[in-house]
PDB file with SEQRES, HELIX, SHEET and CRYST1 records, atoms N, CA, C and O in Angstrom:
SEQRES   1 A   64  UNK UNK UNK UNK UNK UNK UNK UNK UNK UNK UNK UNK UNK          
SEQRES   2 A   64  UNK UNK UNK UNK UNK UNK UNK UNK UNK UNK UNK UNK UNK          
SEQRES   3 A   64  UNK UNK UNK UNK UNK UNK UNK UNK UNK UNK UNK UNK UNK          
SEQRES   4 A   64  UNK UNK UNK UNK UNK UNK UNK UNK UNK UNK UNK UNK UNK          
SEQRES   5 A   64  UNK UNK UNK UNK UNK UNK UNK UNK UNK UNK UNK UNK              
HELIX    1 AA1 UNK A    4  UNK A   14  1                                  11    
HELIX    2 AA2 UNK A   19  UNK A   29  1                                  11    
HELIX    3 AA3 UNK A   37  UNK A   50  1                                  14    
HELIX    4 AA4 UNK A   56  UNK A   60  1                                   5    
SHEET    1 AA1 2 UNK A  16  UNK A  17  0                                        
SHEET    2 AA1 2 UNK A  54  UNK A  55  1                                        
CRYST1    1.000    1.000    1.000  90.00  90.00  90.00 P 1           1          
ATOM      1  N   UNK A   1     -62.071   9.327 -30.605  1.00  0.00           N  
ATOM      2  CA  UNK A   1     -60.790   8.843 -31.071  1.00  0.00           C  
ATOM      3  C   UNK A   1     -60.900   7.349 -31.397  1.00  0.00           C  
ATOM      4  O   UNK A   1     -61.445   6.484 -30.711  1.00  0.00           O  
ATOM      5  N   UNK A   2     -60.141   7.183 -32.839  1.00  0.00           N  
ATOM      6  CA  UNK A   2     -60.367   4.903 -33.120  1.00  0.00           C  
ATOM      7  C   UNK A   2     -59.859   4.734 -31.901  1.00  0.00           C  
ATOM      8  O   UNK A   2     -59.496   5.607 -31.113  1.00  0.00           O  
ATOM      9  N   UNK A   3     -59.845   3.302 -31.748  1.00  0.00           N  
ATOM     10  CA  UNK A   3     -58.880   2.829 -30.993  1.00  0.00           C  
ATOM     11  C   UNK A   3     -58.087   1.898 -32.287  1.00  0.00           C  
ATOM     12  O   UNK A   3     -58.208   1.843 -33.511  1.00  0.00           O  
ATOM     13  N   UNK A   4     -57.287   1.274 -31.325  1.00  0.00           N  
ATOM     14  CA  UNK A   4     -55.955   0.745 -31.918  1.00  0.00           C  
ATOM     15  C   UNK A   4     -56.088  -0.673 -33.130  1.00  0.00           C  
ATOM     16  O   UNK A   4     -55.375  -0.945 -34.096  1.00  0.00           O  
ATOM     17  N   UNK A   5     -57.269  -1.338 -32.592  1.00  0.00           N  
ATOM     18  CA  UNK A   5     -58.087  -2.623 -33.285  1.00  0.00           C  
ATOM     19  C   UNK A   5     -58.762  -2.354 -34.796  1.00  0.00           C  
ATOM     20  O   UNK A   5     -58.902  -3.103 -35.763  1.00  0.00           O  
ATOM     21  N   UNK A   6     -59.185  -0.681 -34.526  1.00  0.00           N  
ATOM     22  CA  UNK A   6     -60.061  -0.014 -35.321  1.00  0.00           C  
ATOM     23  C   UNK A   6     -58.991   0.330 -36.801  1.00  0.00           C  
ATOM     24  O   UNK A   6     -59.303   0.165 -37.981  1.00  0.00           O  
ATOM     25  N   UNK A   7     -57.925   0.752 -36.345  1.00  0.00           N  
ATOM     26  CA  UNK A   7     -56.724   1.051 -37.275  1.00  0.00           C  
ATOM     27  C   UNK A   7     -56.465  -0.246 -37.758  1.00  0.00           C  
ATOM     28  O   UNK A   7     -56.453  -0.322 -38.986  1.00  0.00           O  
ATOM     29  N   UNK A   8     -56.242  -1.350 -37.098  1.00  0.00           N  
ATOM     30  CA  UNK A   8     -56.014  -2.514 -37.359  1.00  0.00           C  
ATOM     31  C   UNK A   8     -56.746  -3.258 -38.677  1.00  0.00           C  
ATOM     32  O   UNK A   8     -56.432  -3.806 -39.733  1.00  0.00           O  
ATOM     33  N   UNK A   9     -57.800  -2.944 -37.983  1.00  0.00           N  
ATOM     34  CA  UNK A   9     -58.962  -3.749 -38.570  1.00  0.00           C  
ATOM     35  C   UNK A   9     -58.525  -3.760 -40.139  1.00  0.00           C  
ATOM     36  O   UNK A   9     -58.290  -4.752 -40.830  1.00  0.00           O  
ATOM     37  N   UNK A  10     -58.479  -2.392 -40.514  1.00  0.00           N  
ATOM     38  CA  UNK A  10     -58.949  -1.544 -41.641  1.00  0.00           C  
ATOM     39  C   UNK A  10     -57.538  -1.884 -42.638  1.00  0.00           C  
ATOM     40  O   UNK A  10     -57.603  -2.049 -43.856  1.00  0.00           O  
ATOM     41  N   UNK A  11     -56.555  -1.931 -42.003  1.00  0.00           N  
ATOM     42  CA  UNK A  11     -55.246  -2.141 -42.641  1.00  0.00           C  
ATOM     43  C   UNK A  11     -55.607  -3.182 -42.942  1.00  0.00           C  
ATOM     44  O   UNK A  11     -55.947  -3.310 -44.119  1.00  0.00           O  
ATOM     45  N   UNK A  12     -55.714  -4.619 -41.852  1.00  0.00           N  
ATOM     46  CA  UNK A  12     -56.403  -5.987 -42.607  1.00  0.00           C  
ATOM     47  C   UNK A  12     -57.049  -5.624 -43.688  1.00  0.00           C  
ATOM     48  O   UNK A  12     -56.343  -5.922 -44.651  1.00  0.00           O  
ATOM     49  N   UNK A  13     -57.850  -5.223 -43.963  1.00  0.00           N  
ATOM     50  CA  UNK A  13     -58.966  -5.656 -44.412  1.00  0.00           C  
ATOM     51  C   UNK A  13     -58.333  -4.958 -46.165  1.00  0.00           C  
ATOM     52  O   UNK A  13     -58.639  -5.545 -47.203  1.00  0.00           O  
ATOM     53  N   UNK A  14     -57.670  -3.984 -46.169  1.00  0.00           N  
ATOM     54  CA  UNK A  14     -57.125  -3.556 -47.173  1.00  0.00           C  
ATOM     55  C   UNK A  14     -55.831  -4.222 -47.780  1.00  0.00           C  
ATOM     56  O   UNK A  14     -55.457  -3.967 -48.925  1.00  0.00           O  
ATOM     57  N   UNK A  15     -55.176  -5.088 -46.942  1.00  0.00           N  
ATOM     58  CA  UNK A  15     -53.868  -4.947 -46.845  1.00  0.00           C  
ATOM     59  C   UNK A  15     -52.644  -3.884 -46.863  1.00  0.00           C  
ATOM     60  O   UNK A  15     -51.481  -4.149 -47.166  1.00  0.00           O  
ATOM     61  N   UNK A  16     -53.096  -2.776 -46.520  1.00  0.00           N  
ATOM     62  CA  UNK A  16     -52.469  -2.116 -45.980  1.00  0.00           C  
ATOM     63  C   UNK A  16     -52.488  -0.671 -45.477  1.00  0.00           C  
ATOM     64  O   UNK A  16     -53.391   0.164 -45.425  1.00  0.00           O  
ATOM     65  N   UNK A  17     -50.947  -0.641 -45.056  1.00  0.00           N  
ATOM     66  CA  UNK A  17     -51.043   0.455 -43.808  1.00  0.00           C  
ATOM     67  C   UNK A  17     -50.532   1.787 -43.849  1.00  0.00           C  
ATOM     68  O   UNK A  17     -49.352   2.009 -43.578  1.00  0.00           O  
ATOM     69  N   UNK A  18     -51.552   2.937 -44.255  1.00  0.00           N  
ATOM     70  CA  UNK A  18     -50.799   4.274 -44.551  1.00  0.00           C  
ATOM     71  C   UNK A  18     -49.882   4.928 -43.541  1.00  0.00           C  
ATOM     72  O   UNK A  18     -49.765   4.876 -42.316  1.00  0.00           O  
ATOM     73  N   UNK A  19     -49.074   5.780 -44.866  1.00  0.00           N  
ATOM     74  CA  UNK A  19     -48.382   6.677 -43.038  1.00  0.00           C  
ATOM     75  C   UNK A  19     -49.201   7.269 -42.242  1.00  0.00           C  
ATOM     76  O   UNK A  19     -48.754   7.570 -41.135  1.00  0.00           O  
ATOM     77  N   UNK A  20     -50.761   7.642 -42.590  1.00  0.00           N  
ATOM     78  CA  UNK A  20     -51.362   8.223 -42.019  1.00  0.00           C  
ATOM     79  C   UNK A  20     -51.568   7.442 -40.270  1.00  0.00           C  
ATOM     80  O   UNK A  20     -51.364   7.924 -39.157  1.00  0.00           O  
ATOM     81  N   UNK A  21     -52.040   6.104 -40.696  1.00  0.00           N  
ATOM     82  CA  UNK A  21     -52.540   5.434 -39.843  1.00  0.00           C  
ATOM     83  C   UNK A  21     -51.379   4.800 -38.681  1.00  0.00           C  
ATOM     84  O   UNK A  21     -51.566   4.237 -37.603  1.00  0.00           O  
ATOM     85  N   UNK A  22     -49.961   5.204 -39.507  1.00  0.00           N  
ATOM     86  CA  UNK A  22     -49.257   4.298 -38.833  1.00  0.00           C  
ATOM     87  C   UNK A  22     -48.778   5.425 -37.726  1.00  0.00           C  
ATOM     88  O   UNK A  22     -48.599   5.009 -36.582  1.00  0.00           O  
ATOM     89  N   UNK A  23     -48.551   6.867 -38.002  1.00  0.00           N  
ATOM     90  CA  UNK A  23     -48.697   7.682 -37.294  1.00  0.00           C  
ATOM     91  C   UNK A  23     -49.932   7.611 -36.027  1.00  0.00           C  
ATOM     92  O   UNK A  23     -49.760   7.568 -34.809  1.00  0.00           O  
ATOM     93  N   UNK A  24     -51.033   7.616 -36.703  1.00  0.00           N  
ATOM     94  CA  UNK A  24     -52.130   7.287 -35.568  1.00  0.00           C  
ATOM     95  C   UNK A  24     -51.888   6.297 -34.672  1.00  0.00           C  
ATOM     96  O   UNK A  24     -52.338   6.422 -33.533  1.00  0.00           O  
ATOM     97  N   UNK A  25     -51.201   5.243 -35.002  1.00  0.00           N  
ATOM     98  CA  UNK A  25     -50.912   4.118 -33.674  1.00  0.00           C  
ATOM     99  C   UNK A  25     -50.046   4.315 -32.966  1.00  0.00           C  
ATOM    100  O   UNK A  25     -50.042   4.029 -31.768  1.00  0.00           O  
ATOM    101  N   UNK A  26     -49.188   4.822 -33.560  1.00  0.00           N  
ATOM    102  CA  UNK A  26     -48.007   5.732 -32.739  1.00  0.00           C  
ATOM    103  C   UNK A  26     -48.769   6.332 -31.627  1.00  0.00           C  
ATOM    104  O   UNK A  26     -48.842   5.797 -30.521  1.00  0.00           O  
ATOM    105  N   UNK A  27     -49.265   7.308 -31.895  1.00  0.00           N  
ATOM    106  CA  UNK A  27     -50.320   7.961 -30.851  1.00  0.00           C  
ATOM    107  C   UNK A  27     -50.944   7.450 -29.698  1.00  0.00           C  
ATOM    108  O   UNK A  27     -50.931   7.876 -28.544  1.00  0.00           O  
ATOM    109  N   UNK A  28     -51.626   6.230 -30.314  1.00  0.00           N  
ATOM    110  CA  UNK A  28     -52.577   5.103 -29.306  1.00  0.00           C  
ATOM    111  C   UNK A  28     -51.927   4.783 -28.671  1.00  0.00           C  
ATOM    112  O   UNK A  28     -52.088   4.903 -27.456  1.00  0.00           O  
ATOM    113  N   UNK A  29     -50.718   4.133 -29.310  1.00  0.00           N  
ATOM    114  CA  UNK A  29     -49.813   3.272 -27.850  1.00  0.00           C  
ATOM    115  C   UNK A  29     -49.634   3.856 -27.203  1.00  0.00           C  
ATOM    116  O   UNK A  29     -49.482   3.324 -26.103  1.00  0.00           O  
ATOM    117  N   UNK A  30     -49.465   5.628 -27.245  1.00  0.00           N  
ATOM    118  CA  UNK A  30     -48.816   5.937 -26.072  1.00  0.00           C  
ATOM    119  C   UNK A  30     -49.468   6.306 -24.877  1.00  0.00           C  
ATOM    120  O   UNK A  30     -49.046   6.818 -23.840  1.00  0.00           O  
ATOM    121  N   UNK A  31     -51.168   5.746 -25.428  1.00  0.00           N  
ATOM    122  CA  UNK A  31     -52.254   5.908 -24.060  1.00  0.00           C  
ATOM    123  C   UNK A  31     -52.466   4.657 -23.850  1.00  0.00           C  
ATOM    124  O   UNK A  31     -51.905   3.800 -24.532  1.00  0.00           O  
ATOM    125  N   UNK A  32     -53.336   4.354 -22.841  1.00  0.00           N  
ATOM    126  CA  UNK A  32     -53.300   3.357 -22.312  1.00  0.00           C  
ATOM    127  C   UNK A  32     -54.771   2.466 -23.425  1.00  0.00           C  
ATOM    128  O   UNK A  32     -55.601   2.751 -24.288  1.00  0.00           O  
ATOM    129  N   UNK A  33     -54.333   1.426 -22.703  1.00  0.00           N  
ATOM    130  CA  UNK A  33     -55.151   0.293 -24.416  1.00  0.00           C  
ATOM    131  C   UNK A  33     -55.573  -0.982 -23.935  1.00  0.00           C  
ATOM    132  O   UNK A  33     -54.749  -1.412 -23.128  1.00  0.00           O  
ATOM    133  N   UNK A  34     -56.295  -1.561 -24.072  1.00  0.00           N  
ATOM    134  CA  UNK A  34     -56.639  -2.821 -23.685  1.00  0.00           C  
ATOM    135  C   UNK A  34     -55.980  -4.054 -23.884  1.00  0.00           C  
ATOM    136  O   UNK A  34     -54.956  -3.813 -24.524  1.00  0.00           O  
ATOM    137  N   UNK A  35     -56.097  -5.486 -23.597  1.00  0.00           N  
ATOM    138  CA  UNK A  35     -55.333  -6.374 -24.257  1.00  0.00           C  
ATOM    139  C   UNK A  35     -55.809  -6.937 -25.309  1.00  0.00           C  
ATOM    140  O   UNK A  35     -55.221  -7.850 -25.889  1.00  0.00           O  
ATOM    141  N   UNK A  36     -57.580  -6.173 -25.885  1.00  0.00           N  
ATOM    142  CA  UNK A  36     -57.954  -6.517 -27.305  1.00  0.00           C  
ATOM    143  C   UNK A  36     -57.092  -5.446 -28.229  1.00  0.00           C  
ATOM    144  O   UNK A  36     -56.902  -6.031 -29.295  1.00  0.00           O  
ATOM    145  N   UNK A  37     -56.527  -4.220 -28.281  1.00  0.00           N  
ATOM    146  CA  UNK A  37     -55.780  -3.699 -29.146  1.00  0.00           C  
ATOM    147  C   UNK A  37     -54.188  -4.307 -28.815  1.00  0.00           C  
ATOM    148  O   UNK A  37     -53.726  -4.457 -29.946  1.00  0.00           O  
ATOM    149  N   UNK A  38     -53.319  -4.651 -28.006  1.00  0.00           N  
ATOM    150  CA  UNK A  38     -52.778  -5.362 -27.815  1.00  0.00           C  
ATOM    151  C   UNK A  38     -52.527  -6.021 -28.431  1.00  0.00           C  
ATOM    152  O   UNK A  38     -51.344  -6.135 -28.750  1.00  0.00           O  
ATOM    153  N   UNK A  39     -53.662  -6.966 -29.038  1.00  0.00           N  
ATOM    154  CA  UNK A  39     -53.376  -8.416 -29.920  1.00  0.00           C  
ATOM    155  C   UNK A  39     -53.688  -7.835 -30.848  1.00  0.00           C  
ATOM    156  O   UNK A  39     -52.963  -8.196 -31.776  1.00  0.00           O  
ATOM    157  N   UNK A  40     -54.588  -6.889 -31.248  1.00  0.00           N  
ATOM    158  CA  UNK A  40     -54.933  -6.884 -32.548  1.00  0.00           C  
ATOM    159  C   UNK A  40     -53.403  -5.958 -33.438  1.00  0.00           C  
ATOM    160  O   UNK A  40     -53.405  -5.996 -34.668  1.00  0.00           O  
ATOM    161  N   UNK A  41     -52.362  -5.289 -32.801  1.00  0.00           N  
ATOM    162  CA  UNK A  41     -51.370  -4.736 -32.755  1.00  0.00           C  
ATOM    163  C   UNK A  41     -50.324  -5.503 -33.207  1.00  0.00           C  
ATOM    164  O   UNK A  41     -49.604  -5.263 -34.176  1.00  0.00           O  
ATOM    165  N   UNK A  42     -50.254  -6.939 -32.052  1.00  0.00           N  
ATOM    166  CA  UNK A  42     -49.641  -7.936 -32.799  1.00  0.00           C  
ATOM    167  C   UNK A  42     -49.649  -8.569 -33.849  1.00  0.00           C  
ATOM    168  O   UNK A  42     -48.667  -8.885 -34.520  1.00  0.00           O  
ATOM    169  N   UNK A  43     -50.939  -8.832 -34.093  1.00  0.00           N  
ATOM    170  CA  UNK A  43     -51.719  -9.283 -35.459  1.00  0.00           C  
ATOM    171  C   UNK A  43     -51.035  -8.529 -36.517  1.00  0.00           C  
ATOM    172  O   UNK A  43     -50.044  -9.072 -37.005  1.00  0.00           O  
ATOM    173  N   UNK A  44     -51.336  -7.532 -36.902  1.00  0.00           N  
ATOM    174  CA  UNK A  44     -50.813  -6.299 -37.950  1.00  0.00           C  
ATOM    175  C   UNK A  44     -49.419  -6.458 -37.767  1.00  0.00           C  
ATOM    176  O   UNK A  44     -48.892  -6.563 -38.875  1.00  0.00           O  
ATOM    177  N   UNK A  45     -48.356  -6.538 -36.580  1.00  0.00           N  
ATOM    178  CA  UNK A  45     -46.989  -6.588 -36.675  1.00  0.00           C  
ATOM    179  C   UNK A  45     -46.695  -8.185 -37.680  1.00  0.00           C  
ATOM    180  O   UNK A  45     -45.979  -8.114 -38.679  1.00  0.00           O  
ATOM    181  N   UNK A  46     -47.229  -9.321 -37.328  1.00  0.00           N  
ATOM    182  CA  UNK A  46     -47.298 -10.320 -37.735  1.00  0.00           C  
ATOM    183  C   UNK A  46     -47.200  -9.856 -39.623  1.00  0.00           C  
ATOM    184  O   UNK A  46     -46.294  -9.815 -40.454  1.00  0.00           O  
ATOM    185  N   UNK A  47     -48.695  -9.574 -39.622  1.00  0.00           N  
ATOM    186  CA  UNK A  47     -49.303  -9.183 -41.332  1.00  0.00           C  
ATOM    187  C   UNK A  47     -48.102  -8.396 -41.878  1.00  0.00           C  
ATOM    188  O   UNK A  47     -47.668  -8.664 -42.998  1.00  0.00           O  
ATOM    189  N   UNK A  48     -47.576  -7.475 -41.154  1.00  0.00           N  
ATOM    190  CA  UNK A  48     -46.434  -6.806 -41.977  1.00  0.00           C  
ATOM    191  C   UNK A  48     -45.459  -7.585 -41.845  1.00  0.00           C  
ATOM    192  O   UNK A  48     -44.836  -7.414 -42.893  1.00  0.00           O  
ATOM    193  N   UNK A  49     -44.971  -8.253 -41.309  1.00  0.00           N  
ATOM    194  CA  UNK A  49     -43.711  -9.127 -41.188  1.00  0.00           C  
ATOM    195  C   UNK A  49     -43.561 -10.696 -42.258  1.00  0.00           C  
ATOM    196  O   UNK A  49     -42.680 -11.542 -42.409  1.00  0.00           O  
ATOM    197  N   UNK A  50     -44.843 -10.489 -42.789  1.00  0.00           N  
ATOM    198  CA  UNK A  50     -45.281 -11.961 -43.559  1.00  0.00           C  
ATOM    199  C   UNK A  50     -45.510 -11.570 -44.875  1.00  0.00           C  
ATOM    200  O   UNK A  50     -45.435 -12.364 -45.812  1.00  0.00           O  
ATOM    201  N   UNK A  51     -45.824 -10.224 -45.017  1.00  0.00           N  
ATOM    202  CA  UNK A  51     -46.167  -9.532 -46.126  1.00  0.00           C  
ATOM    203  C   UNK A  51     -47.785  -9.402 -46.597  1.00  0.00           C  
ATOM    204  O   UNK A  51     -48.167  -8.955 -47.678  1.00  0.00           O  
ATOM    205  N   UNK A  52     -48.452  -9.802 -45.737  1.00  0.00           N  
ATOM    206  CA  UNK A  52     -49.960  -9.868 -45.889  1.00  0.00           C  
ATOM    207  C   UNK A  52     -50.753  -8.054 -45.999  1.00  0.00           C  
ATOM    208  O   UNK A  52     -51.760  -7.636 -46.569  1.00  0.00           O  
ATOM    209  N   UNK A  53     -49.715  -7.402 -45.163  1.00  0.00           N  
ATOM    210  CA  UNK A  53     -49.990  -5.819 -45.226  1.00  0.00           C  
ATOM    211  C   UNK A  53     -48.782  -5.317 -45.747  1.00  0.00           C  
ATOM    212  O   UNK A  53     -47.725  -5.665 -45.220  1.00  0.00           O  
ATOM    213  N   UNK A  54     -48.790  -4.430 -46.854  1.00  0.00           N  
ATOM    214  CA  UNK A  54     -47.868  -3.299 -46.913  1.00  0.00           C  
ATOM    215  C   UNK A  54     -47.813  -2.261 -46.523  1.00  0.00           C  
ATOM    216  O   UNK A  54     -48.892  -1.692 -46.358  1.00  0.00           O  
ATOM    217  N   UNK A  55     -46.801  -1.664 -46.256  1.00  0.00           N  
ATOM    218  CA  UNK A  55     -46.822  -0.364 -45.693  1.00  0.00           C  
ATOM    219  C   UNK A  55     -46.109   0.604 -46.530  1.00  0.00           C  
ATOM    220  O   UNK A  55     -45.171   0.437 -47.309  1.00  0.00           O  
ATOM    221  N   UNK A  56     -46.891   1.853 -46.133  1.00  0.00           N  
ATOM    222  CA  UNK A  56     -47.158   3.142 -47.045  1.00  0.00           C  
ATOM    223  C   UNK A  56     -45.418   3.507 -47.253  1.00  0.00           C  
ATOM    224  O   UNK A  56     -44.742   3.657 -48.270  1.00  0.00           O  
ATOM    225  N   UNK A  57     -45.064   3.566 -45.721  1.00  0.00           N  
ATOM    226  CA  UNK A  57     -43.666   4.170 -45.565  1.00  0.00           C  
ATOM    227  C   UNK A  57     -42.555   3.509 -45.975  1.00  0.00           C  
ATOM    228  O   UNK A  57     -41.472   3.968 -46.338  1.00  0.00           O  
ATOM    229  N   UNK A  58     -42.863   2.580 -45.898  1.00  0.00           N  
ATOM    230  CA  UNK A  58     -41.460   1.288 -46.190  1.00  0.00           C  
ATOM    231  C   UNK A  58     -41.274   1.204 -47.799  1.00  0.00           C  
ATOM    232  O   UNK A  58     -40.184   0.920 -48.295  1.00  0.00           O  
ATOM    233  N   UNK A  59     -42.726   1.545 -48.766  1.00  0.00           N  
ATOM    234  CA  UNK A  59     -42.512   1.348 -50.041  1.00  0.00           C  
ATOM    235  C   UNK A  59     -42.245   3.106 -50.562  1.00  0.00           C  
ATOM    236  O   UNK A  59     -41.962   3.285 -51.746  1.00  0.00           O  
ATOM    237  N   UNK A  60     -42.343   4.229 -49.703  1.00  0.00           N  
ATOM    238  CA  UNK A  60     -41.543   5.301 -50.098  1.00  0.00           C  
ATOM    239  C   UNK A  60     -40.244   5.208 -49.661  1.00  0.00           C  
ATOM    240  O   UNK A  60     -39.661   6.150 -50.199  1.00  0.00           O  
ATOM    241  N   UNK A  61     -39.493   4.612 -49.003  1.00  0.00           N  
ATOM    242  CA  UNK A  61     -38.257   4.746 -48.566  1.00  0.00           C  
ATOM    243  C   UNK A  61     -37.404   3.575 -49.511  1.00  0.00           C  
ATOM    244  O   UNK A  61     -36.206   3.415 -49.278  1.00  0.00           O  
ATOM    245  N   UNK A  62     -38.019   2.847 -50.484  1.00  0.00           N  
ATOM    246  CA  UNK A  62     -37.676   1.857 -51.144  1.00  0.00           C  
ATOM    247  C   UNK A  62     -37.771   0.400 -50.666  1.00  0.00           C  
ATOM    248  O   UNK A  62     -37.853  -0.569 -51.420  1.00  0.00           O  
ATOM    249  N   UNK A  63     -37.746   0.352 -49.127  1.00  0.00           N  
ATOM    250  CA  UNK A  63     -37.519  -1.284 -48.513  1.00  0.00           C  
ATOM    251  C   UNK A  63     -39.033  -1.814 -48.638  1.00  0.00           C  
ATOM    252  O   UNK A  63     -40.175  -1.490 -48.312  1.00  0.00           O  
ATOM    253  N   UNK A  64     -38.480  -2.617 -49.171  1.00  0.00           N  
ATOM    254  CA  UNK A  64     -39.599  -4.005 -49.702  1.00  0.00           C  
ATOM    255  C   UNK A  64     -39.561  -4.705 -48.079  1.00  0.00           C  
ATOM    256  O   UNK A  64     -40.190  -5.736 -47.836  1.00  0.00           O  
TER     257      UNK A  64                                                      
END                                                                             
């Protein structure tokens, strides 16, 4: 199974974040996780909040 950094990573690195993946973190959080996915979690909340990542779901539902 990724872990949570691993999903991360990859959204960075693309700028962005499918429903696929965003489903998958859904998942992760709800096991237990280190405080390197932790930050790297925050990181990506950050990237989407700044616009550095888009997300899959937010641009099917229309919200920019």
């Amino acid at each position: 199974m990724a872990r949570i950094r691993d999903v991360v990573q990859k959204a960075l690195a693309t700028g962005y974040l499918t429903v696929e993946a965003e489903n998958q973190l859904r998942q992760l959080l709800t096991t237990r996780y280190d405080l390197e996915d932790f930050n790297a979690f925050m990181t990506l909340q950050e990237a989407a909040m700044t616009g550095k990542v888009k997300q899959e779901s937010r641009e099917q539902c229309g919200i920019k």
